[in-house]
C-alpha positions as CSV (number, residue, x, y, z in Angstrom):
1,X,-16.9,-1.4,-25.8
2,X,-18.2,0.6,-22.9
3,X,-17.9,3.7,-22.0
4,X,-15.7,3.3,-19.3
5,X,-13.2,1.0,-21.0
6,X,-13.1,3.7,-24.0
7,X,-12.3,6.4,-21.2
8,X,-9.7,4.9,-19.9
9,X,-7.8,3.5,-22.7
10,X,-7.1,6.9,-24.0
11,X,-3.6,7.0,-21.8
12,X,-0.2,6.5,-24.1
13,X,0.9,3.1,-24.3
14,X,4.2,2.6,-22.0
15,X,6.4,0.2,-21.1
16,X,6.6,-1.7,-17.5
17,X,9.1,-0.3,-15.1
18,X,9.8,-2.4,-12.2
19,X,11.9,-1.2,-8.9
20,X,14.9,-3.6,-9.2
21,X,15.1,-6.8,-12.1
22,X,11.6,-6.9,-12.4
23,X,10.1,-10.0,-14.3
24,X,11.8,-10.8,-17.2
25,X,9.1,-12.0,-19.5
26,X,7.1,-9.3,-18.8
27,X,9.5,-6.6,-20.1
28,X,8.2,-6.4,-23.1
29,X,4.5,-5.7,-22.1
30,X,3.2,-2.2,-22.9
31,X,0.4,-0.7,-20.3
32,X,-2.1,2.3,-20.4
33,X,-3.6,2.1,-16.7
34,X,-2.2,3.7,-13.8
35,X,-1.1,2.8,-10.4
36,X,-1.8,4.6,-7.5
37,X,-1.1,4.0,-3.8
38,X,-2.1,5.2,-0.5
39,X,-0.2,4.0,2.7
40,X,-0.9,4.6,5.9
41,X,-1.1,2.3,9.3
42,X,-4.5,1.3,10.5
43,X,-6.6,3.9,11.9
44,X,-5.1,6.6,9.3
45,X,-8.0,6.5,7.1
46,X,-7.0,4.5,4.7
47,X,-10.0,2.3,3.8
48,X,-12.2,5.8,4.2
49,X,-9.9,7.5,1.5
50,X,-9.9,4.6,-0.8
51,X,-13.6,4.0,-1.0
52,X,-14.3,7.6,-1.6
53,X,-11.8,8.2,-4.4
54,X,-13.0,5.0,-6.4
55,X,-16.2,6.3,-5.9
56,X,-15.2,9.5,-7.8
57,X,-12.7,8.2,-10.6
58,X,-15.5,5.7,-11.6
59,X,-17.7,8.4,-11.9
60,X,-15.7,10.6,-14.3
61,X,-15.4,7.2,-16.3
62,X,-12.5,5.4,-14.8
63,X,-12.1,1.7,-14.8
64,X,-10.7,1.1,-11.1
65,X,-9.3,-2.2,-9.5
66,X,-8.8,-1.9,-5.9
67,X,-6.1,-4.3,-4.5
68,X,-4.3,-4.3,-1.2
69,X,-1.9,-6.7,1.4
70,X,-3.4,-10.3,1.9
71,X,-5.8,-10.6,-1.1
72,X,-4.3,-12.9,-3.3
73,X,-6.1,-15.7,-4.0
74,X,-3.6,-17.9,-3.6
75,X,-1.9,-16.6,-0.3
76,X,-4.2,-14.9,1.8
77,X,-5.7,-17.8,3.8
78,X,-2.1,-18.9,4.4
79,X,-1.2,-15.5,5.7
80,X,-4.0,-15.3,8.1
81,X,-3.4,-18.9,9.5
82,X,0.2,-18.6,9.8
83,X,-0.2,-14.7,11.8
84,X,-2.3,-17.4,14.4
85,X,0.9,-19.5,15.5
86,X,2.7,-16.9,17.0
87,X,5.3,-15.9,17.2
88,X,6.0,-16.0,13.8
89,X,9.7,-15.4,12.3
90,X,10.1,-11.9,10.9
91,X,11.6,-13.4,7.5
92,X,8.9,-16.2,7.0
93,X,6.4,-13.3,7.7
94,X,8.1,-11.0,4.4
95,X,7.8,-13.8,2.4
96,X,4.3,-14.8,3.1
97,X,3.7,-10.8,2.3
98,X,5.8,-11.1,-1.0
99,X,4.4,-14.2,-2.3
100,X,1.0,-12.9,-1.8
101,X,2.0,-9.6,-3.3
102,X,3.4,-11.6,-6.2
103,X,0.6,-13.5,-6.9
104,X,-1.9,-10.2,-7.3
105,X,0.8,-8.6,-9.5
106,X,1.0,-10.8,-11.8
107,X,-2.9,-12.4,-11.9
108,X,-4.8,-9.0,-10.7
109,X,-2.8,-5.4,-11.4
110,X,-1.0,-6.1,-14.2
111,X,-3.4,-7.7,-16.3
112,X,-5.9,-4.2,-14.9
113,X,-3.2,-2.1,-15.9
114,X,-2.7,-3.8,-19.7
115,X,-6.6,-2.9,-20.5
116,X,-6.4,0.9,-19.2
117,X,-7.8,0.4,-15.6
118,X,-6.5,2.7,-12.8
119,X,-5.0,0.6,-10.1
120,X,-6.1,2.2,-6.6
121,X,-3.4,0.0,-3.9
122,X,-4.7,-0.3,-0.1
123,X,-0.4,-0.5,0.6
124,X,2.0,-1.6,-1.2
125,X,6.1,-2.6,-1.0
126,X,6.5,-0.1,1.3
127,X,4.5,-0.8,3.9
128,X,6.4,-4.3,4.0
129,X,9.4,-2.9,3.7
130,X,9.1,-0.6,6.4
131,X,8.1,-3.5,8.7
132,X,10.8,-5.4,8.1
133,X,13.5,-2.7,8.4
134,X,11.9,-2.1,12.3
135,X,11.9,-5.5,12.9
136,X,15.7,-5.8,12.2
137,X,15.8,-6.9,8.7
138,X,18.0,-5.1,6.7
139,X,16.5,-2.6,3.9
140,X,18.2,-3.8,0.9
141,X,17.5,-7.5,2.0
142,X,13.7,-6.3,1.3
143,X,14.3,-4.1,-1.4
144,X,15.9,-6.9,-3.0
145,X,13.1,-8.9,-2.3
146,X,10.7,-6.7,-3.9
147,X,12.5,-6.0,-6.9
148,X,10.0,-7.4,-9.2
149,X,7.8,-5.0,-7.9
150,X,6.1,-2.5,-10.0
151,X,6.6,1.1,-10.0
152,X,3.8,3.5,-9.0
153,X,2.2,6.4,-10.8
154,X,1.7,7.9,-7.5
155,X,2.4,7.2,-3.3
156,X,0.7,9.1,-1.1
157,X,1.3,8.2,3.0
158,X,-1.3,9.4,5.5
159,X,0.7,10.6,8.2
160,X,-1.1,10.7,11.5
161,X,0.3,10.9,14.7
162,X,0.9,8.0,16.6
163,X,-1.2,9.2,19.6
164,X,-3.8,9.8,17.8
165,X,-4.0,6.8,15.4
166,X,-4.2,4.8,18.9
167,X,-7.5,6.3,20.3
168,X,-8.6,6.0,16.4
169,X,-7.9,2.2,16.8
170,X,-9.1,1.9,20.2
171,X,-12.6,3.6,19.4
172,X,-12.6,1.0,16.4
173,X,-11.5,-2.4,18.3
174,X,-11.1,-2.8,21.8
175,X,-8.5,-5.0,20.4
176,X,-5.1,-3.8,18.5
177,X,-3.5,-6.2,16.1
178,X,-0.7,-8.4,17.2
179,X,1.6,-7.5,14.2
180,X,0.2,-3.8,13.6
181,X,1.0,-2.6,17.2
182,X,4.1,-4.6,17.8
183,X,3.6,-6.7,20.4
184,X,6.1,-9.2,18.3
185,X,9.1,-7.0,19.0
186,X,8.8,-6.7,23.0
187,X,9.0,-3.0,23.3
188,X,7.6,-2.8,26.2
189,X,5.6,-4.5,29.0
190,X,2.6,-1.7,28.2
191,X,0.4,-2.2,25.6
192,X,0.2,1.5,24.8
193,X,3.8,2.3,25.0
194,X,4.8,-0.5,22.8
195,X,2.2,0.6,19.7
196,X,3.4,4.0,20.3
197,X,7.2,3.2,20.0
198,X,6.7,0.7,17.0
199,X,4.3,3.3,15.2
200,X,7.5,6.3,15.5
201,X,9.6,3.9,14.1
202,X,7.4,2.7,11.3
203,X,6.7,6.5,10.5
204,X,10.5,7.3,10.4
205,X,11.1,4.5,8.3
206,X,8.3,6.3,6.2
207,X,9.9,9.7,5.8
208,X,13.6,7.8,4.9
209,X,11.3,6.1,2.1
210,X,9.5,8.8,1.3
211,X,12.7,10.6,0.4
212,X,14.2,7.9,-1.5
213,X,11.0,6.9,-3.6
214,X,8.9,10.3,-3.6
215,X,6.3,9.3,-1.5
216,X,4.2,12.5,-1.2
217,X,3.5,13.1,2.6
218,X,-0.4,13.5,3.3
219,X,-1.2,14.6,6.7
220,X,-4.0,12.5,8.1
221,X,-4.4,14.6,11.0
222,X,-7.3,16.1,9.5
223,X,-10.9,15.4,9.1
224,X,-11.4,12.8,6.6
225,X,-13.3,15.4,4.1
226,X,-9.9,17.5,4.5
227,X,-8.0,15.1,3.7
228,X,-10.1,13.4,1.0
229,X,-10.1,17.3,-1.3
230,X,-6.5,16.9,-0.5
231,X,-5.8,13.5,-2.0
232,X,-8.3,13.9,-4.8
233,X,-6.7,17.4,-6.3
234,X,-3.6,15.8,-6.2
235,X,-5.3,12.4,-7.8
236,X,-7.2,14.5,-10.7
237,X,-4.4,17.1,-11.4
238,X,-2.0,13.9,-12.3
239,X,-4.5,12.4,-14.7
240,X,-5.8,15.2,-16.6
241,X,-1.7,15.9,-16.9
242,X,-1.3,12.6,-18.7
């Protein structure tokens, strides 16, 4: 056995928890890994963050998967084709998002999290849910949905100002995403006044989450070495705790 497998497999055994009904022939099924999250809309950092804290857990031993939205297998080619005939209905979107979400549970961060791996989630449930909810979907239609869903060890959401996650995107595309900036929802006729407004309401939707699921606000604001001692105290104080 390596020595990053004997690392971390020394967590107590616990039993799956799931956010609603959960899947019921997985009840049963005893885990030792963790699952951690980070949220945050493009241009918060997210990807930075991520990368750098694997970096660190696998060098104090860890066993890390990294997942995210759209990479099942199964789903993600379907996701990316459908986003191309636009407009696409706001439910058939969810459950492209859930399907593909599904699909990694069950085949890619549970099976990580039976052997002792930490789980490291570019976005999660809430992220989708919070897209819905602004798009007019009620919240316990998608909390519903994602009731199989697994809980998480930890949530952190990098809150960055919407201004400034705009001239983050800008600098990084000359092009914003059709979904990720709105343009679905007709805000507006201006491009920056509609990513402006749809990123508010995604962030308020974030804080009324955040208070219902203890999402631990991280302010993204900062440089990205700020907020990387930030997230990494916070990271390394939970798992010497356990």
């Amino acid at each position: 056995m390596s020595i990053v497998s004997r690392r971390t497999r020394k967590a107590p055994a616990r039993p799956l928890e799931f956010y609603g009904e959960g899947i019921p022939y997985l009840k049963d099924l005893d885990i030792r890994g963790r699952l951690i999250v980070i949220e945050g809309p493009d241009g918060s950092g997210r990807s930075t963050q991520i990368d750098m804290i694997i970096s660190k857990l696998e060098a104090d031993g860890h066993g890390v998967l990294n997942t995210g939205l759209k990479r099942s297998d199964l789903i993600k080619e379907g996701i990316l084709q459908a986003k191309q005939m636009l407009p696409l209905g706001k439910r058939t979107l969810a459950l492209f998002y859930a399907a593909d979400f599904a699909d990694q549970l069950e085949h890619k961060i549970i099976p990580a999290l039976e052997a002792g791996e930490i789980v490291l989630a570019d976005r999660y449930i809430f992220t989708l849910i919070a897209r819905s909810t602004v798009r007019g979907i009620r919240t316990k239609w998608s909390e519903d949905l994602f009731g199989f869903a697994l809980k998480a060890d930890l949530v952190f959401y990098l809150d960055v100002d919407p201004n400034e996650l705009f001239h983050r995107v800008v600098q990084k595309s000359p092009s914003l995403d059709y979904y990720e900036s709105g343009a679905d929802m007709d805000l507006s006729d201006d491009l920056f006044s509609t990513f402006i407004t749809y990123q508010q309401r995604m962030a308020r939707e974030f804080a009324t989450l955040a208070k219902k699921y203890g999402l631990v606000r991280i302010d993204g604001n900062r440089s990205i070495p700020e907020v990387h001692i930030d997230l990494q105290q916070r990271i390394d104080r939970y798992l010497a705790s356990i």
